[in-house]
NURO-60687 format. One record per residue (C-alpha): residue number from 1; z, x, y; residue in three letters. Coordinates in steps of 0.001 Angstrom, whole numbers. Each point is the difference from the previous one (the first is absolute). Layout:
<recs>
+------+---------+---------+---------+-------+
! zami !      up !    east !   north ! vexdo !
+------+---------+---------+---------+-------+
!  NUM !       Z !       X !       Y !   ALA !
...
+------+---------+---------+---------+-------+
</recs>
This chain:
<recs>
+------+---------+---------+---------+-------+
! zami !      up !    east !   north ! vexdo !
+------+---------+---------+---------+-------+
!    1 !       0 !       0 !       0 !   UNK !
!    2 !     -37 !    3166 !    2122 !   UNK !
!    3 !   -2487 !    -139 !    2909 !   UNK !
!    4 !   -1116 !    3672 !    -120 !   UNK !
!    5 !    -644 !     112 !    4335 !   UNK !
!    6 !   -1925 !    3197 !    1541 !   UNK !
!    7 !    2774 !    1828 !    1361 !   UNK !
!    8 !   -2721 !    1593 !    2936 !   UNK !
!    9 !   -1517 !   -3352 !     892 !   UNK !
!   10 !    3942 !   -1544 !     395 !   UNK !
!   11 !     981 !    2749 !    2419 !   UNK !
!   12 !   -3499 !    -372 !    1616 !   UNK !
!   13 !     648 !   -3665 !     941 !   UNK !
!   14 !    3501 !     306 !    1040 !   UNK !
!   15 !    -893 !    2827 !    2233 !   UNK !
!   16 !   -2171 !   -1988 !    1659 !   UNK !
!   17 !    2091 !   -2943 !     978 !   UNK !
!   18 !    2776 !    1916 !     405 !   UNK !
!   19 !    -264 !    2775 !    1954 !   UNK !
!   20 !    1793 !    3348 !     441 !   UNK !
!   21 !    3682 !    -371 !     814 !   UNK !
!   22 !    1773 !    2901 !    -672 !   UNK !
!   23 !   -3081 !    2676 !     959 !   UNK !
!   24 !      68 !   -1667 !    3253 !   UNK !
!   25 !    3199 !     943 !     594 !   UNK !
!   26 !    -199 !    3142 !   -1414 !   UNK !
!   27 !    3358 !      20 !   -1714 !   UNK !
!   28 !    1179 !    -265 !   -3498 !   UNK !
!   29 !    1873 !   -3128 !   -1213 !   UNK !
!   30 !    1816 !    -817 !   -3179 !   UNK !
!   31 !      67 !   -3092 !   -1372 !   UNK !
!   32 !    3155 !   -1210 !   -2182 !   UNK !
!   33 !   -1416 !   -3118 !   -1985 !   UNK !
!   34 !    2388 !   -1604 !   -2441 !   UNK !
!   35 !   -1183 !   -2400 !   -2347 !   UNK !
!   36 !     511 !   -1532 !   -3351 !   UNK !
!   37 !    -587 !    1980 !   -3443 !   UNK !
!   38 !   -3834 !    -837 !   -1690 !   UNK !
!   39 !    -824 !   -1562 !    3444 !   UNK !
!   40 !   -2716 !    2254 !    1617 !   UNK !
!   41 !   -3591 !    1591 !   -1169 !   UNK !
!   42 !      70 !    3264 !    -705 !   UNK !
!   43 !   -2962 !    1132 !   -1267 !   UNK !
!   44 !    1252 !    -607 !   -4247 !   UNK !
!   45 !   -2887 !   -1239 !   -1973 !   UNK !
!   46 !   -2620 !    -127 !    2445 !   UNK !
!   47 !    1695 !   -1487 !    2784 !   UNK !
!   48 !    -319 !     487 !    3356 !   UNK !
!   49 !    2780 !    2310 !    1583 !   UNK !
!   50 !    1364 !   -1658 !    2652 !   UNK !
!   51 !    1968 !    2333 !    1712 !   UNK !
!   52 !   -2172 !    2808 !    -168 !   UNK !
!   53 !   -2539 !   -2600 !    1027 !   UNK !
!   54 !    2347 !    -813 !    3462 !   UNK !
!   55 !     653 !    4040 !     734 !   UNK !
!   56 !   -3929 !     852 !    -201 !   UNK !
!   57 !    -565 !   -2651 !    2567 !   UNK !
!   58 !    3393 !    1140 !    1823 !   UNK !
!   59 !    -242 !    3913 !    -561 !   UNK !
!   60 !    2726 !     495 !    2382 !   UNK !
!   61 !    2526 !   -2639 !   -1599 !   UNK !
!   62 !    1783 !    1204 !   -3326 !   UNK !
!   63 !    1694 !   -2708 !   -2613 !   UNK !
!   64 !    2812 !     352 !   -1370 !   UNK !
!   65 !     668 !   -2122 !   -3100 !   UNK !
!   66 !    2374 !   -1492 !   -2331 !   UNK !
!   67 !     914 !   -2796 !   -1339 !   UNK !
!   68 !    3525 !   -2553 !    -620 !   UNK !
!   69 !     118 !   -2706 !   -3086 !   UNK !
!   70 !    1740 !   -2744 !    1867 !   UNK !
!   71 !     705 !   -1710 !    3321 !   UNK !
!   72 !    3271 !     902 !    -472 !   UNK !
!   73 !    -254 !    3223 !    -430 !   UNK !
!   74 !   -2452 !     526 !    2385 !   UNK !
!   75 !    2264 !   -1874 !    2669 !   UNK !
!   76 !    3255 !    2057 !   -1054 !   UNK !
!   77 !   -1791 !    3375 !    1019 !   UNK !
!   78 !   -1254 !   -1195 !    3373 !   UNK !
!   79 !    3033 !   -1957 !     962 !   UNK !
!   80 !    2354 !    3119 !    -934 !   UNK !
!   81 !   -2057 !    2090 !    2999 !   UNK !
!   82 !    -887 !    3706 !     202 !   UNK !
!   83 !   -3516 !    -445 !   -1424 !   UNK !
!   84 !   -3283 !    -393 !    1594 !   UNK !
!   85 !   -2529 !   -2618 !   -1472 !   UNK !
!   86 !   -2708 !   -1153 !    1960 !   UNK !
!   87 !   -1677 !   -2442 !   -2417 !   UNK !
!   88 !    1363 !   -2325 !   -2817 !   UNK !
!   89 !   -1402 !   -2760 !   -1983 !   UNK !
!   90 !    3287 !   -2421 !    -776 !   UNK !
!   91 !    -569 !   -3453 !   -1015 !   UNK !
!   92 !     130 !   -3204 !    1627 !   UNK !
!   93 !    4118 !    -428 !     110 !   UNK !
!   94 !     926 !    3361 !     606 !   UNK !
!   95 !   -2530 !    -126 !    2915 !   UNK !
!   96 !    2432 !   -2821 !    1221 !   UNK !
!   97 !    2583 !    1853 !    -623 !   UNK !
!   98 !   -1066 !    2839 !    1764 !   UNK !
!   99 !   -1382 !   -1993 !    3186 !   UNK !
!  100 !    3778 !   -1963 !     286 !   UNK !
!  101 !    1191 !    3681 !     162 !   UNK !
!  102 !   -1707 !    1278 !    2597 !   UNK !
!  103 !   -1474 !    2797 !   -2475 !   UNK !
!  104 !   -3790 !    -422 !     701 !   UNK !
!  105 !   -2359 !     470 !    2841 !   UNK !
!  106 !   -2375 !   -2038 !    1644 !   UNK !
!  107 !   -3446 !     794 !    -686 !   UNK !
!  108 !   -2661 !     745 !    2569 !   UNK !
!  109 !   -3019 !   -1878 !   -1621 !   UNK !
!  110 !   -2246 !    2019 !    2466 !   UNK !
!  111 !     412 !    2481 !   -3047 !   UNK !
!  112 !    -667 !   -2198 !   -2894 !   UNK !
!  113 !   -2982 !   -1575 !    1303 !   UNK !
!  114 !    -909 !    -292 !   -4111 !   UNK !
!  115 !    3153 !   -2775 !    -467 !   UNK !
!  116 !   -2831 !   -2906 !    1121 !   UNK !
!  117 !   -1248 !      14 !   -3402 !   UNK !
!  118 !    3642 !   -1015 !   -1385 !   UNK !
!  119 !    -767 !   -3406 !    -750 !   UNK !
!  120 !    1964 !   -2914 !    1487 !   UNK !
!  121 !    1688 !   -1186 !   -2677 !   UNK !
!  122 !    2246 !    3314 !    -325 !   UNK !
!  123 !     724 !    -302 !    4061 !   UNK !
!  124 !    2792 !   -1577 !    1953 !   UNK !
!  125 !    2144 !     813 !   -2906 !   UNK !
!  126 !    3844 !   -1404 !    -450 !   UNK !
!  127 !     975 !    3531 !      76 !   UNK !
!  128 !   -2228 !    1094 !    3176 !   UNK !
!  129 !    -727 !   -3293 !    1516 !   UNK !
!  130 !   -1719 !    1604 !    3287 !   UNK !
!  131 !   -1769 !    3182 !   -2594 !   UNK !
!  132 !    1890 !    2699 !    2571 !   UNK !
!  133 !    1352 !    2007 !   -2238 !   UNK !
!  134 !   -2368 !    -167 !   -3359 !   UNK !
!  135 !   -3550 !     180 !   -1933 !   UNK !
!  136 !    -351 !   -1257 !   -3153 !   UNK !
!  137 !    -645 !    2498 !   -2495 !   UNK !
!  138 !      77 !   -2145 !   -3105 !   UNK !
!  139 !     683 !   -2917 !   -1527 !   UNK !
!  140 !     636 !    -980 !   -3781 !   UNK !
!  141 !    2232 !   -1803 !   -2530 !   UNK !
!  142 !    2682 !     855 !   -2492 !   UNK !
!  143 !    -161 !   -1432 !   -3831 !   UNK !
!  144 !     628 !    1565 !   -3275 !   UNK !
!  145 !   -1887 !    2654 !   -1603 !   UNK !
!  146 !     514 !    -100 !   -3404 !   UNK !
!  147 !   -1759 !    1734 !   -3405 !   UNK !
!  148 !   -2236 !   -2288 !   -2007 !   UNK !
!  149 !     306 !    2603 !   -3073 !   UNK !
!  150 !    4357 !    -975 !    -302 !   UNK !
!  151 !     272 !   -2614 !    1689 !   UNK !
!  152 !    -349 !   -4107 !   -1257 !   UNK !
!  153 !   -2361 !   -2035 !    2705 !   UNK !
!  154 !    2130 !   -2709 !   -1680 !   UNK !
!  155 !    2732 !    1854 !    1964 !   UNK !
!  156 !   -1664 !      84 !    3452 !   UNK !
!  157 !    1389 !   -3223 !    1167 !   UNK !
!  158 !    1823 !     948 !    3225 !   UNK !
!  159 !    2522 !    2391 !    2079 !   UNK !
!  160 !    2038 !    -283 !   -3465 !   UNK !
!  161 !   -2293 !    2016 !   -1569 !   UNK !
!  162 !    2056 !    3046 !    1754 !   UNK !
!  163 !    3022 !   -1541 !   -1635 !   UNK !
!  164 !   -1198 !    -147 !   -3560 !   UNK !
!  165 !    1806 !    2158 !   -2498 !   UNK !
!  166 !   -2637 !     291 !   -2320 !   UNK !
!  167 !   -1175 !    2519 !    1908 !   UNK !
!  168 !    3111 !    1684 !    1267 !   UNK !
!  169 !     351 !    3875 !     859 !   UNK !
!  170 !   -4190 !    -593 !     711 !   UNK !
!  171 !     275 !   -2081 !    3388 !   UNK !
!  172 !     158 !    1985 !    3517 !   UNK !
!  173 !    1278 !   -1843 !    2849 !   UNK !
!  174 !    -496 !     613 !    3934 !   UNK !
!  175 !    2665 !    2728 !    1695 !   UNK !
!  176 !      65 !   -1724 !    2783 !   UNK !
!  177 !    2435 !   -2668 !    1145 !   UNK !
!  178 !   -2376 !   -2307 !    1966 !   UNK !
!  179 !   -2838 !    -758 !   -2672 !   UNK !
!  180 !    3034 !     -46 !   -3083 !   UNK !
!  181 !    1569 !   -2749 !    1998 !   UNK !
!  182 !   -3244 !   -1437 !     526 !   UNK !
!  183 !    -991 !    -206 !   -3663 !   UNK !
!  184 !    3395 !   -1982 !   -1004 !   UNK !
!  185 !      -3 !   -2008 !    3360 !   UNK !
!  186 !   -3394 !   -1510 !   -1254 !   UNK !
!  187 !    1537 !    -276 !   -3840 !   UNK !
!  188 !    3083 !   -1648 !    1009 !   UNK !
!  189 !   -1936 !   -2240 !    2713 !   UNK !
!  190 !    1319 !    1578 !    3153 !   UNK !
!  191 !   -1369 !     102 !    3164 !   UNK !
!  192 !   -1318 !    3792 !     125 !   UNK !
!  193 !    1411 !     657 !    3684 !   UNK !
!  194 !    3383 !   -1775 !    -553 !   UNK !
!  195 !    2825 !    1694 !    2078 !   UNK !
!  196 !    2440 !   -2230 !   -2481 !   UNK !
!  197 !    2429 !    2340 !   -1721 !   UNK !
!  198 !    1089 !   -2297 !   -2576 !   UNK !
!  199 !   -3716 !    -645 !    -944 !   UNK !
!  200 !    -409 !    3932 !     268 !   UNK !
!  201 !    2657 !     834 !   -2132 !   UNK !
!  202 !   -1762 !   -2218 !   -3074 !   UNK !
!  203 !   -2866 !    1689 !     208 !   UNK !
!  204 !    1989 !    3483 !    -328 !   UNK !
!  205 !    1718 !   -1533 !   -2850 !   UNK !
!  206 !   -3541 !    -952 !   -1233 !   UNK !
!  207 !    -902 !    3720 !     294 !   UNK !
!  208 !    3041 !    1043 !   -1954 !   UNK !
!  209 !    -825 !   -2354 !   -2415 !   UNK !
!  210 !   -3629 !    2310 !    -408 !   UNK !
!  211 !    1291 !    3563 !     189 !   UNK !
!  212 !     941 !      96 !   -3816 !   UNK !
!  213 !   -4137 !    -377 !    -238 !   UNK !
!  214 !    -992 !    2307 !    2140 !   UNK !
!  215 !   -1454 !    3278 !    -339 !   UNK !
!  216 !     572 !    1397 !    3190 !   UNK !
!  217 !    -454 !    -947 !    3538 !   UNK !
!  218 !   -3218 !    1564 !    1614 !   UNK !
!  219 !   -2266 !     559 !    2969 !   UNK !
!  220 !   -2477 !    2061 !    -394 !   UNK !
!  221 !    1251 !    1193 !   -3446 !   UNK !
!  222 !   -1531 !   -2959 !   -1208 !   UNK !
!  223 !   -3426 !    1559 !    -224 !   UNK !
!  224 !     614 !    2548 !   -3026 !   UNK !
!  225 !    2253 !   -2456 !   -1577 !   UNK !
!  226 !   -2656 !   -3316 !     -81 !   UNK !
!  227 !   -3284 !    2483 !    -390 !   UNK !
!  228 !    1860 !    2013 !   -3232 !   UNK !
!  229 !    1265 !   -3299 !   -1413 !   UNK !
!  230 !    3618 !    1803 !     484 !   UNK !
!  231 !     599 !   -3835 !    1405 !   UNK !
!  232 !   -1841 !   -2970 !    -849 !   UNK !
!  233 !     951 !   -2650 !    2802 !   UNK !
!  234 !     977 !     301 !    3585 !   UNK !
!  235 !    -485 !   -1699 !    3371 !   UNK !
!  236 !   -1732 !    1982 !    2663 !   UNK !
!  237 !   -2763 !    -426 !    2355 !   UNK !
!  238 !   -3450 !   -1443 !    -752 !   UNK !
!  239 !   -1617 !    2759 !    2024 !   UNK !
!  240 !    1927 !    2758 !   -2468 !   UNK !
!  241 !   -1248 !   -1933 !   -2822 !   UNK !
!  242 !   -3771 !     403 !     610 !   UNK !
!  243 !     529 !    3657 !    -157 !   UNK !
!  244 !    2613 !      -6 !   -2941 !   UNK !
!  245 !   -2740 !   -1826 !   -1810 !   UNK !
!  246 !   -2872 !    2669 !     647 !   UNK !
!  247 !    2339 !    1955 !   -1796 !   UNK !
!  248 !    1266 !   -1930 !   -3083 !   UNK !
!  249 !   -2593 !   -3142 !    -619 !   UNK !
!  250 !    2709 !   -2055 !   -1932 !   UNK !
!  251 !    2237 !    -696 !    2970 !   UNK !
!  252 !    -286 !   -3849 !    1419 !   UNK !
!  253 !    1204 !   -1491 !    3050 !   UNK !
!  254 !    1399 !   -2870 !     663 !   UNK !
!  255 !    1161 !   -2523 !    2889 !   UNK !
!  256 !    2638 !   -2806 !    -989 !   UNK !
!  257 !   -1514 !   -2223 !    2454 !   UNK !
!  258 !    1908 !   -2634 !   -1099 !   UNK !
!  259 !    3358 !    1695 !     649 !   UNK !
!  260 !   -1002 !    1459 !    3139 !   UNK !
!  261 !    -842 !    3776 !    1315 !   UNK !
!  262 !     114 !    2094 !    2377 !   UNK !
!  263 !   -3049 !     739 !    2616 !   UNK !
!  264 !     122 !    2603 !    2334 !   UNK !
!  265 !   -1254 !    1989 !    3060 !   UNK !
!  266 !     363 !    4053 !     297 !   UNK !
!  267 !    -575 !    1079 !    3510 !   UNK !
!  268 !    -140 !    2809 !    2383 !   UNK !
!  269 !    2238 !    1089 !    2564 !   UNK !
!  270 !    1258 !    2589 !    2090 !   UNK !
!  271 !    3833 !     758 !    -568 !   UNK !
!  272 !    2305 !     457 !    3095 !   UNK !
!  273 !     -30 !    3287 !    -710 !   UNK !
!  274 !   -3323 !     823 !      90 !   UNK !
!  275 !   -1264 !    3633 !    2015 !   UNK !
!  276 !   -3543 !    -696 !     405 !   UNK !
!  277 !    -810 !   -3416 !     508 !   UNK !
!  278 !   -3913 !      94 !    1010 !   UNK !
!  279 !    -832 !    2235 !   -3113 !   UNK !
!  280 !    2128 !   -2963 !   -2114 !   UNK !
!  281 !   -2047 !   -2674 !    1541 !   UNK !
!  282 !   -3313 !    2034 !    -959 !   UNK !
!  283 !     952 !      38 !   -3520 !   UNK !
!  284 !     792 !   -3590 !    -267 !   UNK !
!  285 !   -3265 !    -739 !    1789 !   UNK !
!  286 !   -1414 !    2621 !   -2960 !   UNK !
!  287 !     988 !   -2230 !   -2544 !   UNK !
!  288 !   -1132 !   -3043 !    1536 !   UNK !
!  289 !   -3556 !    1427 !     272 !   UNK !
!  290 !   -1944 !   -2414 !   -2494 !   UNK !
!  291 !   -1508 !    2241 !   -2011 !   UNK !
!  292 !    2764 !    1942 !    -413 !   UNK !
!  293 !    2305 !   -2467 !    -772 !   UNK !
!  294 !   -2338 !   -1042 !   -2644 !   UNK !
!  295 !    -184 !    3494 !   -1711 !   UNK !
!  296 !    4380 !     -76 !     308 !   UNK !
!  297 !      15 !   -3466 !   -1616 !   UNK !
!  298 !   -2114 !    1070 !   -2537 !   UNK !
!  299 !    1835 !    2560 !   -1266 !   UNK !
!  300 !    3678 !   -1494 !     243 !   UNK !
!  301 !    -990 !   -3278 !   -1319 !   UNK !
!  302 !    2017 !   -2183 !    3079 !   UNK !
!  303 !   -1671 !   -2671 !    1619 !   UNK !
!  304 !   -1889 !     886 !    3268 !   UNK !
!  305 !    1761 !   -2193 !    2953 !   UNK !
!  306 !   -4082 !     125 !    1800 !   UNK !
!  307 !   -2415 !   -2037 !   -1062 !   UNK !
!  308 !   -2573 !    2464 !    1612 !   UNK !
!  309 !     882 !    2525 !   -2816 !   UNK !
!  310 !   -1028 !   -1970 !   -2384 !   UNK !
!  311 !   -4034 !     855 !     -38 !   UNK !
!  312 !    1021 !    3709 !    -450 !   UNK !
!  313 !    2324 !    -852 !   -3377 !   UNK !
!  314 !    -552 !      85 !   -3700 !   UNK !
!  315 !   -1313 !   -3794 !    -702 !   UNK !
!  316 !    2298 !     614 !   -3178 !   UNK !
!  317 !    3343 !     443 !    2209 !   UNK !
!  318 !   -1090 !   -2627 !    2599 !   UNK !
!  319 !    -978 !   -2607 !   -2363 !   UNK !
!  320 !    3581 !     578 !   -2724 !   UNK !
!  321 !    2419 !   -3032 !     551 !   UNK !
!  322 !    3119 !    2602 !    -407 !   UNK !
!  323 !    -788 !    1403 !    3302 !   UNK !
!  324 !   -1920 !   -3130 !    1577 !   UNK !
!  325 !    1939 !   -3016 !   -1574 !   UNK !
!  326 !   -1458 !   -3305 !     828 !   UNK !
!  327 !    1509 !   -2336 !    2973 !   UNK !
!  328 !    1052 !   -2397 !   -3336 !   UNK !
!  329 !    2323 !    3424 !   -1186 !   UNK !
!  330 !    1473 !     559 !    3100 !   UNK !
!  331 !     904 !   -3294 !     617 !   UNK !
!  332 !    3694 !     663 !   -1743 !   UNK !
!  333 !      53 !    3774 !    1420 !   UNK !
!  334 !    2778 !     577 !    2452 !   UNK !
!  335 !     614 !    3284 !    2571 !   UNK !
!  336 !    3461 !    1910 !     738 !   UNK !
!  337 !    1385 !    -620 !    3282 !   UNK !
!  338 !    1723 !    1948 !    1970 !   UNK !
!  339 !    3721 !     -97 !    -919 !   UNK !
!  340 !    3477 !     191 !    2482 !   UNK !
!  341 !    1011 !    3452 !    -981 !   UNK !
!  342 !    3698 !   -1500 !   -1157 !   UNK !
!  343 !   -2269 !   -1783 !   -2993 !   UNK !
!  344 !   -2188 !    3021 !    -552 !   UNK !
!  345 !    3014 !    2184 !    -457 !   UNK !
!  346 !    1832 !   -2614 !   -2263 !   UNK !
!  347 !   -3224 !    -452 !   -2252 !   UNK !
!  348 !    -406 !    3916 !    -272 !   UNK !
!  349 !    3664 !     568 !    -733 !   UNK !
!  350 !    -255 !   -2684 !   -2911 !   UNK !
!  351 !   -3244 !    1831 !   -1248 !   UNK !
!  352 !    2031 !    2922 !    -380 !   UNK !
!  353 !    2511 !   -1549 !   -1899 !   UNK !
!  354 !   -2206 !   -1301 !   -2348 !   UNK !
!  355 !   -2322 !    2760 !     -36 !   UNK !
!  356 !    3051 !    2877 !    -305 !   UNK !
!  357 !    2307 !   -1791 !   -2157 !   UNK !
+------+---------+---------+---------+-------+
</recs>
């Protein structure tokens, strides 16, 4: 499903609607971009490189990279101070979060003149109702990836199917408090943003109930354990699937629509502590550039926010319902809200009770 994209001709046609920023300034500029694990082309298996793509149009601008596995964790390290980060993709809530707490900036869209092709739908957001401080980067769903080989389709009937102990010691489950919750909110019926602590207690109790079934909790680990088979069920992110499956061809994914799940927006902002602020907005421009948008959501599998983008994609990604699920799918999918930070330390300190106990 890899678009194999001339690496020349890309640089070639951002160059040209570009320009030069940093040569015109004649001075060097590094770039701190923090972003999610598996979440950016870089040039594996044909891809397009993206970020050698951005400093060949930029010579003067220098990335530096790396990567978080959760919200959370991502939040913790800015919040604590001392670091400089002048670009990070969080999702939808945690943008919330962020914007309540005065830890973003407000964009100059004189920069991103490439954020007209975001398409309406994925504007005027809950979490960035006036779009001042964010560009959508991606969008997607979560559901269960599970092994065909191990596991009964008799079995696939729901969010249970992560409580089943016919399969115990081979089910993963998230490491993160936000999309756990979310899982047994939609199991036990809940309202997936409820600040109610009685009603958030349950669904710890609910995840208690699990942990004698699971594996281990993952991010990113989940990769080695679903492609090797080391695990044979797990809920994750529909994007993550599509490349899991390149990988092992006996993985299936699948939404329990009926149940609920969760659909959500990445996005990309500039953190309050942000050094270089122009160069940030040129890169987030750089990734809303059509074509090479298409070549990034090619290669991670996520679903492409821009309409536009689409004529540049593999008809095979653009046209598979796990990333493009049908208006009649989505019609029971629900998004994360931001949270009062009271409820979003409760919920994370009965995560790890469950998760550590």
């Amino acid at each position: 499903m890899k678009k194999i994209i001339s690496f020349v001709l890309a640089v070639c046609l951002v160059l040209g609607c570009c320009g030069v920023f940093a040569s015109a300034k004649g001075e060097k500029v590094t770039l701190y971009v923090y972003n999610w694990g598996q979440y950016i082309a870089e040039g594996d298996d044909d891809s397009m490189d993206i970020i050698a793509a951005f400093e060949e149009a930029y010579p003067n601008i220098k990335v530096k990279y790396s990567t978080y596995d959760s919200n959370e964790s991502m939040y913790a390290k800015l919040s604590n101070g001392g670091i400089t980060v002048d670009v990070i993709i969080p999702s939808d809530y945690m943008v919330g979060r962020m914007r309540q707490e005065g830890m973003l900036l407000e964009l100059n869209y004189d920069n991103i003149p490439n954020a007209q092709y975001i398409d309406e739908s994925f504007r005027n957001t809950s979490y960035d109702p006036e779009n001042k401080y964010s560009v959508p980067y991606t969008w997607g769903t979560v559901g269960i990836i599970y092994n065909t080989k191990y596991v009964d389709e008799a079995d696939v009937t729901g969010w249970e199917l992560l409580w089943n102990e016919k399969y115990a010691d081979k089910i993963l489950m998230f490491d993160n408090s936000r999309d756990a919750f979310g899982i047994a909110q939609y199991l036990l019926g809940y309202d997936i943003n409820t600040t109610d602590e009685a009603e958030l207690q349950a669904c710890a109790d609910k995840l208690a109930e699990q942990k004698g079934v699971v594996q281990q909790y993952v991010m990113d680990q989940i990769f080695d354990a679903m492609e090797n088979e080391e695990a044979w069920i797990a809920p994750y992110y529909a994007g993550d699937y599509l490349t899991m499956v390149e990988e092992n061809e006996d993985l299936a994914f699948y939404r329990p629509d009926h149940q609920g799940f969760n659909v959500f927006i990445d996005a990309m902002c500039i953190p309050s502590c942000c050094q270089e602020k122009e160069a940030a907005e040129l890169f987030i421009n750089f990734l809303c550039d059509p074509e090479i948008s298409a070549a990034n959501m090619d290669f991670i599998g996520y679903s492409v926010p821009a309409s536009e983008s689409k004529q540049y994609m593999d008809e095979d990604v653009v046209n598979d319902p796990v990333a493009y699920p049908d208006a009649e799918e989505l019609r029971n999918a629900s998004s994360f809200d931001y949270l009062p930070e009271d409820v979003s330390r409760y919920m994370e300190s009965l995560f790890m009770s469950v998760r550590n106990g």
